[in-house]
C-alpha angles and dihedrals in degrees: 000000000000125000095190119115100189094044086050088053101046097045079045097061112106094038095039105102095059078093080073098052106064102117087226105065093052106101082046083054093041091049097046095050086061107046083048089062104041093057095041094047108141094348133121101248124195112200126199125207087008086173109192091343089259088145088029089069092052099039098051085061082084107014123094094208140012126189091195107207132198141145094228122078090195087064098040093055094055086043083056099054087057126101115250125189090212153033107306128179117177133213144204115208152088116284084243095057108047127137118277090255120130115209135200093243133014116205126188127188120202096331109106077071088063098052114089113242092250095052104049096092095057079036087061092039097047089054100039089064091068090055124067124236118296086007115141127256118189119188112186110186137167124275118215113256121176103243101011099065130051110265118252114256112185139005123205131211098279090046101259108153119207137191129212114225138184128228115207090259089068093250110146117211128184106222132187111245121165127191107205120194111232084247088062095039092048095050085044087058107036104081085060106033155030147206083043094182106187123203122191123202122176088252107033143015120217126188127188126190141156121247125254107208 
């Protein structure tokens, strides 16, 4: 079994957007495409961890510009055959190494659950020096919900939980996949930024702040 979460996504590419397809997850899907594009409307936006540009996509209806980021070249080149309404570059690169830019607006899908629990802080400070100040982060990220979501299958020392999941070639990873309550996401967030506004969908959580510099 592997533990690597680079190596499970890019091996998950081309199947990785069937988590988008449980019917019951649609009107979650429906509602956060539109608060993404209301609060995006006419900015530069740098997303981390864009994945297969399945939020891309949605987001670039409204943005006037996207610089797309993710460490795996697999997913980016799916992210790039797709159709985009506004100005898209894409990069790959890990999220700490990225280039010296600020940018309007930060996003970052489903990635705060795959931060361990003692390196989120140097995880916030790492992204808010690429977004100017005041400038708007939005973070959207899975709730737990009993049958929709993998179980948890193990939780380590610092409290990190983790899932096992399988790929359709039968390859099992153990992956690192934390559920914070909005209590620990807002005092995570409150030594770097202000008007945190939470919203909390039975799917996903979302939080959206400006950032304190």
């Amino acid at each position: 079994m592997q533990s690597d979460l680079i190596s499970y996504y890019r091996d998950r590419a081309k199947e990785y957007e069937q988590i988008y397809s449980k019917p019951e997850r649609q009107s979650d899907i429906e509602d956060l495409s539109m608060l993404f594009q209301k609060a995006f409307y006419k900015k530069e936006v740098l997303e981390i961890a864009c994945g297969t540009g399945f939020w891309t996509e949605r987001i670039s209806k409204t943005a006037s510009k996207i610089l797309a980021t993710d460490i795996n070249r697999s997913v980016i080149d799916i992210a790039r055959s797709k159709n985009y309404a506004s100005e898209i570059a894409f990069l790959v690169e890990d999220l700490y190494n990225l280039p010296a830019d600020t940018f309007e607006c930060l996003f970052g899908g489903f990635i705060w659950s795959h931060i361990k629990l003692g390196e989120l802080e140097s995880f916030l400070n790492s992204v808010n020096k690429h977004i100017q100040e005041d400038g708007t982060i939005i973070f959207v990220d899975n709730n737990y919900v009993e049958g929709s979501n993998h179980p948890i299958a193990e939780t380590d020392s610092e409290g990190n939980t983790y899932q096992i999941r399988q790929l359709a070639n039968g390859e099992r990873h153990k992956i690192l996949k934390n559920f914070p309550t909005e209590d620990f996401v807002r005092t995570a967030l409150k030594a770097t930024a202000h008007d945190i506004e939470f919203i909390n969908l039975k799917y996903y959580w979302v939080v959206k702040c400006q950032l304190r510099k």
